[in-house]
C-alpha positions as CSV (number, residue, x, y, z in Angstrom):
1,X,3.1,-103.8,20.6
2,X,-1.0,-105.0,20.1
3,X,-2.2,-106.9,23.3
4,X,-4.1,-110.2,22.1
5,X,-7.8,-110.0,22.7
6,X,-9.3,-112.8,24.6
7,X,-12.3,-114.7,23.1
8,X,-15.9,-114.1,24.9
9,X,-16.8,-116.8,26.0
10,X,-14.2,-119.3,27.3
11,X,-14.7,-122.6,25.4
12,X,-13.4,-125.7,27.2
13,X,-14.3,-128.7,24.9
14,X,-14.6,-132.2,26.4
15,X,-15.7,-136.0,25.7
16,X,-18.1,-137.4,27.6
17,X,-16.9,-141.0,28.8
18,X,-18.6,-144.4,30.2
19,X,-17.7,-143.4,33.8
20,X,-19.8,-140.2,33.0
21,X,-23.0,-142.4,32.3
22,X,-25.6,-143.4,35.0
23,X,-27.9,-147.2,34.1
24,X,-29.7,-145.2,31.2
25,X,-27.0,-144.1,29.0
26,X,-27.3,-140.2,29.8
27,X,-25.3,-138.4,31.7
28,X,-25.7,-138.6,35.5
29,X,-26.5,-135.1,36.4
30,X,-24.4,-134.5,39.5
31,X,-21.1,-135.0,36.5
32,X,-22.8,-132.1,35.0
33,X,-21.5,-129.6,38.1
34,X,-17.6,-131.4,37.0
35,X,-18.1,-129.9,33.6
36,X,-18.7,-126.9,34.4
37,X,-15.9,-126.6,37.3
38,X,-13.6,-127.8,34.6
39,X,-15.2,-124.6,32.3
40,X,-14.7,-122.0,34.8
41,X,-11.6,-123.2,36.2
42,X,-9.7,-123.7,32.4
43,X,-11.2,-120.3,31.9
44,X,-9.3,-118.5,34.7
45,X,-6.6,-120.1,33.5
46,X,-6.7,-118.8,29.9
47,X,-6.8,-115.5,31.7
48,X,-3.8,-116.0,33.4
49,X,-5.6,-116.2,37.0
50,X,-3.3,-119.0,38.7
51,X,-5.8,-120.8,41.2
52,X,-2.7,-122.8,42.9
53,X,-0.7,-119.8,43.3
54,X,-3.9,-118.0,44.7
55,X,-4.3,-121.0,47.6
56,X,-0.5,-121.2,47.7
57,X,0.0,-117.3,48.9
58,X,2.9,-116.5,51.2
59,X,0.4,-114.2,53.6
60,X,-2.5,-116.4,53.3
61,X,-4.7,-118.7,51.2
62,X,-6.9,-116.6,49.0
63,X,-9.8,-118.6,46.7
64,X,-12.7,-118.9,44.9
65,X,-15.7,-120.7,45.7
66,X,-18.9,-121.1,44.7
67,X,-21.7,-119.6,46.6
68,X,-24.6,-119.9,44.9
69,X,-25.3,-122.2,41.3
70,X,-28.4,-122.7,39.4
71,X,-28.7,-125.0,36.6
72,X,-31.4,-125.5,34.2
73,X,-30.9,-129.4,32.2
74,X,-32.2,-129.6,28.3
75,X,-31.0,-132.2,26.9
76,X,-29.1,-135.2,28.2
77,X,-25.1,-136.0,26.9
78,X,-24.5,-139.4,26.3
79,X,-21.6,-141.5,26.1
80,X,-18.7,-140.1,23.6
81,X,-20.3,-136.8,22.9
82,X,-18.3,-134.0,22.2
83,X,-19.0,-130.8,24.1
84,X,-18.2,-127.3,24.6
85,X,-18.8,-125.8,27.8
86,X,-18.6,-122.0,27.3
87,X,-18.0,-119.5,30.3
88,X,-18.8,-116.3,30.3
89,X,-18.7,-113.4,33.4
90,X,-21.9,-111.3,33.6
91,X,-21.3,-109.3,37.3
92,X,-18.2,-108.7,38.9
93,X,-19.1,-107.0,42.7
94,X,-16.4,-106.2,45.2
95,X,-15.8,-109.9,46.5
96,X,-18.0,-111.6,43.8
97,X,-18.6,-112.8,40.4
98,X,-21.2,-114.2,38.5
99,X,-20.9,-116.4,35.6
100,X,-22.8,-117.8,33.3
101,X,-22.5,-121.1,31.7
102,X,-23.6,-123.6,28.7
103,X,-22.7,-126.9,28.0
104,X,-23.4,-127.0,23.9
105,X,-23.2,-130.5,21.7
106,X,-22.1,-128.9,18.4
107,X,-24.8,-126.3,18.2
108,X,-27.4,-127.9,20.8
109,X,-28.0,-126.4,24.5
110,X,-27.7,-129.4,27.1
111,X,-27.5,-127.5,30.1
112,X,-27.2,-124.0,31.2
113,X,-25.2,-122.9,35.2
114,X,-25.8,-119.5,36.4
115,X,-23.0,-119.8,39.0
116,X,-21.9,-116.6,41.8
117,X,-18.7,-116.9,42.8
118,X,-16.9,-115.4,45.9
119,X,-13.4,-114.4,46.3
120,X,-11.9,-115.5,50.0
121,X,-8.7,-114.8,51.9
122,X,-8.2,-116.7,54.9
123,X,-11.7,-118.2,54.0
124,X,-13.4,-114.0,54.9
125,X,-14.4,-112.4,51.8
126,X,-11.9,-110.2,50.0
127,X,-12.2,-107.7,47.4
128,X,-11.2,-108.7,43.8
129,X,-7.6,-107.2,43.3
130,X,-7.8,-104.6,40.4
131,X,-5.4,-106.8,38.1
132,X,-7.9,-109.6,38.3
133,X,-10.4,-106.8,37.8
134,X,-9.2,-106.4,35.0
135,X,-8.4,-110.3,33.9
136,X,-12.1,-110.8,34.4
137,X,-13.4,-107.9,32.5
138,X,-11.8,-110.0,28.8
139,X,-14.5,-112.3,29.7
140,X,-17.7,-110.0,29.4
């Protein structure tokens, strides 16, 4: 029996709607952090990380949340673009990831997140388990 290997990066592809738009027709940045949300959270998913089942724990809430984001804008979406926003983990430490992030129009750079991400029980840091270890480790 072959295990399937999982793509590097994630790819979560989106549109980019009126209600996304600010008065100039771009993007309004603050959507930007929804995007990549959306990216990081589809991509646990793919991994088979269930966030709700995570919060939902019978001896506590565990979680991720972001501690720390950096993001770097190119070139501004517009209305009814079609994106990619690709997700990718560069360091996994004890309690922590980091991930890196692009938001791409076809094969153009829009925006890039550097985002670290820590892992919470009963909102205190926890270690990563080692089967999320080793979830995580299909997107490096």
């Amino acid at each position: 029996m072959s295990e399937e290997k999982h793509p590097v990066p994630e790819i979560l592809t989106l549109r980019i709607y009126y209600e996304d738009t600010d008065f100039s027709g771009f993007v309004y940045h603050a959507r930007y952090l929804h995007f990549f949300e959306r990216g990081r959270t589809e991509a646990l998913r793919a991994l088979g990380i269930d966030q709700r089942a995570l919060f939902e724990a019978a001896d506590g809430p565990e979680s991720f949340v972001v501690r720390r984001m950096s993001l770097d804008f190119r070139t501004p979406a517009r209305m009814d673009d079609l994106v990619n926003v690709e997700t990718r983990v560069t360091e996994i430490c004890g309690a922590s990831l980091e991930m890196h992030q692009l938001l791409m129009r076809e094969s153009e750079l829009l925006a890039s997140a550097d985002v670290t991400i820590a892992f919470l029980a009963k909102g205190r840091p926890k270690r990563l388990p080692k089967a999320m270890l080793e979830k995580l480790a299909a997107l490096r």
